[in-house]
PAMARVEX-582010 format. One record per atom (N, C-alpha, C, CB): residue number from 1; residue in one letter; y, z, x. Coordinates in steps of 0.2 Angstrom, whole numbers, always signed. Glycine has a CB too. Example, Ala and Ser with C-alpha at 12.3 -4.5 7.8 and 13.67 -1.06 7.14 Angstrom:
2
+------+------+-------+-------+-------+
: resi : resn :     Y :     Z :     X :
+------+------+-------+-------+-------+
:    1 :    a :   -28 :   +39 :   +66 :
:    1 :    a :   -22 :   +39 :   +62 :
:    1 :    a :   -16 :   +39 :   +66 :
:    1 :    a :   -22 :   +45 :   +57 :
:    2 :    s :   -11 :   +35 :   +64 :
:    2 :    s :    -5 :   +36 :   +68 :
:    2 :    s :    +0 :   +39 :   +64 :
:    2 :    s :    -3 :   +29 :   +70 :
+------+------+-------+-------+-------+
This chain:
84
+------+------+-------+-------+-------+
: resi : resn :     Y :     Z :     X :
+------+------+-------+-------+-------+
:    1 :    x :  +205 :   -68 :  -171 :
:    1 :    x :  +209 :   -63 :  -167 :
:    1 :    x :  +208 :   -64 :  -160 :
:    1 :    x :  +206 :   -56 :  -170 :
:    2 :    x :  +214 :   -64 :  -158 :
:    2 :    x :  +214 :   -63 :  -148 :
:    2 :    x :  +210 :   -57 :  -146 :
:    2 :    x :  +224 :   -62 :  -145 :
:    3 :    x :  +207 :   -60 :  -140 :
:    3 :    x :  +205 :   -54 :  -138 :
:    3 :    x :  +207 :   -51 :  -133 :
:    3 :    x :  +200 :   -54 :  -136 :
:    4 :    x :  +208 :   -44 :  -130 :
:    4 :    x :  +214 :   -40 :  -129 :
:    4 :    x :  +213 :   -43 :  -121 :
:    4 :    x :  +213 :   -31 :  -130 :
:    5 :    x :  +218 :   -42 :  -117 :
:    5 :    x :  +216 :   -44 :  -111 :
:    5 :    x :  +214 :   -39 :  -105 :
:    5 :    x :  +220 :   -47 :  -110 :
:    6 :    x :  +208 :   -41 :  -100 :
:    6 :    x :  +207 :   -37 :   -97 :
:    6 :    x :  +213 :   -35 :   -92 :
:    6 :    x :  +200 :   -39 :   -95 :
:    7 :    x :  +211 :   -28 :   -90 :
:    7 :    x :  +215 :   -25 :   -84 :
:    7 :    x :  +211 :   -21 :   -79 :
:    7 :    x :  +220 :   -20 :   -87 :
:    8 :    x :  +215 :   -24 :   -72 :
:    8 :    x :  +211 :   -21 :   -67 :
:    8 :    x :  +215 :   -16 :   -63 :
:    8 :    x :  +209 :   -27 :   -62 :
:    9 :    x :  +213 :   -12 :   -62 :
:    9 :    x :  +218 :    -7 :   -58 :
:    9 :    x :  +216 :    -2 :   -50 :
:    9 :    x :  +219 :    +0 :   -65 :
:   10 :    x :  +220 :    -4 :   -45 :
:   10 :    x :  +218 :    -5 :   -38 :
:   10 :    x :  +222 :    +0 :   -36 :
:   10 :    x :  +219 :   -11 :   -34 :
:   11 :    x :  +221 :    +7 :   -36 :
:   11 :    x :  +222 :   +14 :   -34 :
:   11 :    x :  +218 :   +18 :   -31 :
:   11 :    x :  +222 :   +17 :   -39 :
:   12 :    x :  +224 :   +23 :   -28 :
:   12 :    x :  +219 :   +28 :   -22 :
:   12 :    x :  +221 :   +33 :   -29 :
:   12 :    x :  +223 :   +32 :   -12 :
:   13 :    x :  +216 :   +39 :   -26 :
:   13 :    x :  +218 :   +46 :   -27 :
:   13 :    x :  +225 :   +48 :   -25 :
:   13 :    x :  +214 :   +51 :   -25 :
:   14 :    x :  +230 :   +54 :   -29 :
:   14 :    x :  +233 :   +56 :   -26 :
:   14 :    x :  +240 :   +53 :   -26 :
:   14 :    x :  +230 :   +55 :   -22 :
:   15 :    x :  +238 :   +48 :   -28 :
:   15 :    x :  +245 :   +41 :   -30 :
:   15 :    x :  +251 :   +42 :   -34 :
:   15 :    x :  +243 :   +36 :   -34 :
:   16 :    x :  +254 :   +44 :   -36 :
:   16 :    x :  +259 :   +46 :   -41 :
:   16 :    x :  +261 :   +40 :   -44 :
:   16 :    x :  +266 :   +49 :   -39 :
:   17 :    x :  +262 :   +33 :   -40 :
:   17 :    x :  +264 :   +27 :   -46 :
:   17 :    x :  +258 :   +26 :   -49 :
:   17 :    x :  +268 :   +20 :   -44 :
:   18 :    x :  +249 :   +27 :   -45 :
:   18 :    x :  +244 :   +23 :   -48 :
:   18 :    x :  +243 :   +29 :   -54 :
:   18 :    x :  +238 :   +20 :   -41 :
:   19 :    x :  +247 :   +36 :   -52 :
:   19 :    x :  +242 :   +39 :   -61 :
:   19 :    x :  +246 :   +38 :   -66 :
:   19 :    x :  +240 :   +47 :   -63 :
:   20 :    x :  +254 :   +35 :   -64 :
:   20 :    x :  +258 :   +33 :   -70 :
:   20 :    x :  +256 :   +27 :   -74 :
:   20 :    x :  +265 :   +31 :   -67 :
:   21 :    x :  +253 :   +23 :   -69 :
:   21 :    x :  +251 :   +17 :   -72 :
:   21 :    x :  +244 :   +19 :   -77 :
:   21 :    x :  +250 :   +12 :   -67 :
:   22 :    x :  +240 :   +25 :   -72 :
:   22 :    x :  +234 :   +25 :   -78 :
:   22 :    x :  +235 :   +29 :   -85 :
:   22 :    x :  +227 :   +30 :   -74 :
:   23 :    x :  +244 :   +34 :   -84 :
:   23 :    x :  +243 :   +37 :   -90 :
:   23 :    x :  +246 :   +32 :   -95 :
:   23 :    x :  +247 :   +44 :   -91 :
:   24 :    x :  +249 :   +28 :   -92 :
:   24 :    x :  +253 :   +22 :   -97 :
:   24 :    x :  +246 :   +20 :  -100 :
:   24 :    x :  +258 :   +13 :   -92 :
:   25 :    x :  +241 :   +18 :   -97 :
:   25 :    x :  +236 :   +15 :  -103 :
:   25 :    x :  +233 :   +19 :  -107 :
:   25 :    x :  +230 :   +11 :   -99 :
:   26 :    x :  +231 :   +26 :  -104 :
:   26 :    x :  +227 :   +31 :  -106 :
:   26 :    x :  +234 :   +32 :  -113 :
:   26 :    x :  +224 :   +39 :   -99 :
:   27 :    x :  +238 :   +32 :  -113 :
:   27 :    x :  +244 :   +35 :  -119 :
:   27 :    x :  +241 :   +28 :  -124 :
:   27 :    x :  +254 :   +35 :  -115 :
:   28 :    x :  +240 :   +22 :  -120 :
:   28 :    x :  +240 :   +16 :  -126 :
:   28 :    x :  +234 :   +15 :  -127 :
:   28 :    x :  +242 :   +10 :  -125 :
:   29 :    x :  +227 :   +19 :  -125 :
:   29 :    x :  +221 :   +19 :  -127 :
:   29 :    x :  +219 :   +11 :  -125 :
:   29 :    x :  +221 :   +22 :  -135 :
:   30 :    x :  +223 :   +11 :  -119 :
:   30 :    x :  +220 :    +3 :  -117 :
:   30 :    x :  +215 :    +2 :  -110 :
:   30 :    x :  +226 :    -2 :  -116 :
:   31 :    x :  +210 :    -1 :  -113 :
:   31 :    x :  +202 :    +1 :  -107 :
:   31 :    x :  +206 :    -2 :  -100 :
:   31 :    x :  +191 :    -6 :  -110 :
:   32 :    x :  +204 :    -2 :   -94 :
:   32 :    x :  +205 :    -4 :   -89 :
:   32 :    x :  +198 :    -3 :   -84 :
:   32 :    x :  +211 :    -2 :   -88 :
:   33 :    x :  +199 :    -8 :   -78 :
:   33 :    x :  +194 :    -6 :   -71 :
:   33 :    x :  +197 :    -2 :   -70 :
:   33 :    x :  +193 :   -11 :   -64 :
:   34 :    x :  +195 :    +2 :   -65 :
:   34 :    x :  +198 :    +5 :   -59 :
:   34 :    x :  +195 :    +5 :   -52 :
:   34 :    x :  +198 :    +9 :   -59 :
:   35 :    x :  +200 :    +1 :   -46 :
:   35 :    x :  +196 :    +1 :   -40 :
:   35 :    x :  +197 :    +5 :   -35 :
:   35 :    x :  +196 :    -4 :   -38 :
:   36 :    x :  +195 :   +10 :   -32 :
:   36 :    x :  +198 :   +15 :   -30 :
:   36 :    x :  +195 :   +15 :   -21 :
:   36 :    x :  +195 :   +21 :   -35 :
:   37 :    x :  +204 :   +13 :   -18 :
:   37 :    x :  +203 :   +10 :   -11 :
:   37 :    x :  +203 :   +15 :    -7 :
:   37 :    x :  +208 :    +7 :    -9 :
:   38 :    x :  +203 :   +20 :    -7 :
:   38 :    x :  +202 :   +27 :    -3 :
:   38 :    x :  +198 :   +26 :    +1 :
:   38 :    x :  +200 :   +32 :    -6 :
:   39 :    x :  +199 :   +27 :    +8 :
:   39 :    x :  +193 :   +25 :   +16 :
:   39 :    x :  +190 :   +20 :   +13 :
:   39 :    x :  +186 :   +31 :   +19 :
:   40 :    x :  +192 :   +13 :   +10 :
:   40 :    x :  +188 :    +8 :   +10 :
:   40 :    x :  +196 :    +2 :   +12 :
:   40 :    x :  +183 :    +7 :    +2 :
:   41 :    x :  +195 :    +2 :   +18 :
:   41 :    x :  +199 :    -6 :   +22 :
:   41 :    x :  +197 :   -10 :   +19 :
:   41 :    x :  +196 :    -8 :   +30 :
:   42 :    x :  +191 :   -12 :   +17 :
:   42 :    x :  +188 :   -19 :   +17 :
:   42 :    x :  +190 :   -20 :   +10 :
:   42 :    x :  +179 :   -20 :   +18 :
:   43 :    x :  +193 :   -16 :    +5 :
:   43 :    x :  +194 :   -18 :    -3 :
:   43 :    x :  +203 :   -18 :    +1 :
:   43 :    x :  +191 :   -10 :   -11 :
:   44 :    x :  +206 :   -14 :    +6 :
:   44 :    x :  +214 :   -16 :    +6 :
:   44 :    x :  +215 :   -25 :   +11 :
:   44 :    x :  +220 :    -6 :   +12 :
:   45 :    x :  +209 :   -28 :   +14 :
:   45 :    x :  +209 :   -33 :   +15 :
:   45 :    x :  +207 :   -38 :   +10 :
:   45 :    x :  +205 :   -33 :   +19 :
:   46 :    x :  +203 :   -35 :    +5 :
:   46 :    x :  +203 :   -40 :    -1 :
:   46 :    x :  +212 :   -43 :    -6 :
:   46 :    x :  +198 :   -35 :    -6 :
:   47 :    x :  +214 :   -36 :    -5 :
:   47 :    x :  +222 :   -37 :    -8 :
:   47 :    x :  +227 :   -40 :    -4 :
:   47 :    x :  +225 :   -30 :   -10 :
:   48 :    x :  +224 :   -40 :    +2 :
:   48 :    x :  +229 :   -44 :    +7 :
:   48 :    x :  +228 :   -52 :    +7 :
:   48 :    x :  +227 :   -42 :   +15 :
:   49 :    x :  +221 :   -53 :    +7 :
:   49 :    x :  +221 :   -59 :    +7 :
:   49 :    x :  +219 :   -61 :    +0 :
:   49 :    x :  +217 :   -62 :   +12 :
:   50 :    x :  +223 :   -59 :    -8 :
:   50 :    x :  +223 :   -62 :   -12 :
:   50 :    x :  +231 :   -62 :   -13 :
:   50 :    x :  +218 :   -59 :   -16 :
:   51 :    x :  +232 :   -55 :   -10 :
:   51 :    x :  +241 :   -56 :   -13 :
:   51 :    x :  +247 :   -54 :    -8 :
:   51 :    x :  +243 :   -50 :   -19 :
:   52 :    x :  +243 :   -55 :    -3 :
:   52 :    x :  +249 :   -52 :    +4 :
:   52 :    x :  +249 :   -45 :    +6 :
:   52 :    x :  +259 :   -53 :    +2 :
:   53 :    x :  +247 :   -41 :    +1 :
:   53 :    x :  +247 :   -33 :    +2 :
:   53 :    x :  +242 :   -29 :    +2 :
:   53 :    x :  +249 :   -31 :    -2 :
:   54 :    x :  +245 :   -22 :    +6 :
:   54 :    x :  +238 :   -19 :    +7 :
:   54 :    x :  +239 :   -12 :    +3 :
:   54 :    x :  +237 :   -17 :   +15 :
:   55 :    x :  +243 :   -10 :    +0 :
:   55 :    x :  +246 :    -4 :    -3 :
:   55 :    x :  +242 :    -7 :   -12 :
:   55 :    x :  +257 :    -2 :    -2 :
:   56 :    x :  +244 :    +1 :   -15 :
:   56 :    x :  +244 :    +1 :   -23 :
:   56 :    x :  +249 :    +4 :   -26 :
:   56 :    x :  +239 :    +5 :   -25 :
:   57 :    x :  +249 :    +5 :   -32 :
:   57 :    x :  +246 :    +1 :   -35 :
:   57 :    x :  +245 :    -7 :   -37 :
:   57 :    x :  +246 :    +2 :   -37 :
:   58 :    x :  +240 :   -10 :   -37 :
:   58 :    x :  +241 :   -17 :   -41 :
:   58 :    x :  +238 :   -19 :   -45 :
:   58 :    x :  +241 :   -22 :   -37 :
:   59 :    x :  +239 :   -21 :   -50 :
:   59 :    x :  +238 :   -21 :   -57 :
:   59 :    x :  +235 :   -30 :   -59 :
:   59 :    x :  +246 :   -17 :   -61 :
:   60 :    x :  +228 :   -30 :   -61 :
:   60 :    x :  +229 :   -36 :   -64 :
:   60 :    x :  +224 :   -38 :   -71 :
:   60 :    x :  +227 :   -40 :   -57 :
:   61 :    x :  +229 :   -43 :   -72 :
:   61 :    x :  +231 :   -43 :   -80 :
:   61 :    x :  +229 :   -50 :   -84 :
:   61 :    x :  +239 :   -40 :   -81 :
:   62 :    x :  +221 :   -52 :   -87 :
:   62 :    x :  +221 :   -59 :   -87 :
:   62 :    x :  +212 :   -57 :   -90 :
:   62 :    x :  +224 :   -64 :   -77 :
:   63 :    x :  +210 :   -64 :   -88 :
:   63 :    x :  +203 :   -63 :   -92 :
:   63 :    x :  +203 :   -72 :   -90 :
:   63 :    x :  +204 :   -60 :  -101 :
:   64 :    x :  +196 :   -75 :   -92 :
:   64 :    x :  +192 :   -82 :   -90 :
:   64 :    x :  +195 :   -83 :   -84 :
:   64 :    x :  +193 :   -89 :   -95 :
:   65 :    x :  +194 :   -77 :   -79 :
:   65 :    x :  +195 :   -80 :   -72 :
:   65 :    x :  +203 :   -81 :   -71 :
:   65 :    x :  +191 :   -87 :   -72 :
:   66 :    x :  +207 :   -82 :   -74 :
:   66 :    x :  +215 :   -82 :   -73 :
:   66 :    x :  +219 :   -74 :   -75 :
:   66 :    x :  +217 :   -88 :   -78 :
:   67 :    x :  +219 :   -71 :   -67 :
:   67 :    x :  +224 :   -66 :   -67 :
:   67 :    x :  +231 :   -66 :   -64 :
:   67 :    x :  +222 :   -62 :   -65 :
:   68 :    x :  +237 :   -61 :   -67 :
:   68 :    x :  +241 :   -60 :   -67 :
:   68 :    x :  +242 :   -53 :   -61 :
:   68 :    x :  +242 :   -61 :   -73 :
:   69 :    x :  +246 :   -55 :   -57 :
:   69 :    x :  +244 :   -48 :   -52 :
:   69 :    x :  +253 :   -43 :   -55 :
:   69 :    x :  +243 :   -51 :   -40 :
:   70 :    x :  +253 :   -38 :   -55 :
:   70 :    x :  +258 :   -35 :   -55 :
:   70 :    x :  +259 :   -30 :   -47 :
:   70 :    x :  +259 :   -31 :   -62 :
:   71 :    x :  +262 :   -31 :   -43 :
:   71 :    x :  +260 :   -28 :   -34 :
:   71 :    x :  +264 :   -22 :   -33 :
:   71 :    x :  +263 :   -34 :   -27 :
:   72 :    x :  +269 :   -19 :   -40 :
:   72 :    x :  +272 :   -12 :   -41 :
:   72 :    x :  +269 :   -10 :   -46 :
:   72 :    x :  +279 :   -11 :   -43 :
:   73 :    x :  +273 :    -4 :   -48 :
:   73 :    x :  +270 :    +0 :   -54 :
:   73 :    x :  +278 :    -3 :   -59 :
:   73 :    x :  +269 :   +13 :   -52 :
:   74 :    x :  +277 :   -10 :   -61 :
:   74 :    x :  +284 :   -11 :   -67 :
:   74 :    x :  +279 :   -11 :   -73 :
:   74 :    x :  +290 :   -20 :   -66 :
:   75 :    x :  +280 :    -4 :   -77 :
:   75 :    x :  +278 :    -4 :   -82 :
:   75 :    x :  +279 :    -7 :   -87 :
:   75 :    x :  +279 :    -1 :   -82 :
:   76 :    x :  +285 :    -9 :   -86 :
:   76 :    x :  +288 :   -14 :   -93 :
:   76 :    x :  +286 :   -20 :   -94 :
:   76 :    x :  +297 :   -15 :   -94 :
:   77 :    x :  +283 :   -24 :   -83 :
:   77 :    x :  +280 :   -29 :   -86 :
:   77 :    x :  +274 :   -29 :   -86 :
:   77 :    x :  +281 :   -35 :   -83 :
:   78 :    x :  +273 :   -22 :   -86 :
:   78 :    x :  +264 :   -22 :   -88 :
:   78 :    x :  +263 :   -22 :   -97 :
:   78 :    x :  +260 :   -13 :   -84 :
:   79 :    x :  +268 :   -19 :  -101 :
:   79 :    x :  +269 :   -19 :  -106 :
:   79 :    x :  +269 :   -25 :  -109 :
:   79 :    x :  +272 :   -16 :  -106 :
:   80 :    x :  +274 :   -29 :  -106 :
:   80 :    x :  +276 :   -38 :  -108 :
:   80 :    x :  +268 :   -40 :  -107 :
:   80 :    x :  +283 :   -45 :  -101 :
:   81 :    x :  +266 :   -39 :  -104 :
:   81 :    x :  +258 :   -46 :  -102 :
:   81 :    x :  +254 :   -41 :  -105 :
:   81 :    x :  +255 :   -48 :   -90 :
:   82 :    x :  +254 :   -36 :  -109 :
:   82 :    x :  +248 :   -33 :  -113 :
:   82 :    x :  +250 :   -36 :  -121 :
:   82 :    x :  +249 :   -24 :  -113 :
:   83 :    x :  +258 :   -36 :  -121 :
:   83 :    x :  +260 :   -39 :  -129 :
:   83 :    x :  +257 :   -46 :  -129 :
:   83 :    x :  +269 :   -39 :  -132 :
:   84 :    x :  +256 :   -49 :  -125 :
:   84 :    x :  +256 :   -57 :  -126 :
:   84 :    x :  +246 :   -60 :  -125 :
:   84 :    x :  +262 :   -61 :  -118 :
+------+------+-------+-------+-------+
């Protein structure tokens, strides 16, 4: 059996697309991280120099070290990279 893939989730408080994305999982009872950039610069420098960006949400989606970054809240391809 495949194992499910992990999810990372890089959110302030307060966020309207980052709790859409947390109810999308909480509705699919699917575990995730959460990292929560609020007054921390040094985690929105981490996302800059992994993906160009400093905002949330960004969502990543993968496991043995190979992730997939989604850099919006596109649900449907968060949905595609959970089915697979």
């Amino acid at each position: 059996m495949a194992e499910k893939a992990k999810v990372v989730l890089w959110y302030k408080p307060g966020c309207h697309y980052c709790a859409e994305v947390k109810a999308f999982l909480e509705a699919r009872n699917y575990p995730y991280e959460g990292i929560n950039v609020e007054g921390k610069d040094y985690l929105r420098d981490v996302l800059e120099i992994k993906y160009g960006v400093r905002h949330v949400p960004v969502i990543e989606v993968g496991g043995d070290g190979k992730y997939e970054a989604i850099l919006d809240w596109d649900l449907a391809r968060l949905e595609a990279l959970l089915a697979n």
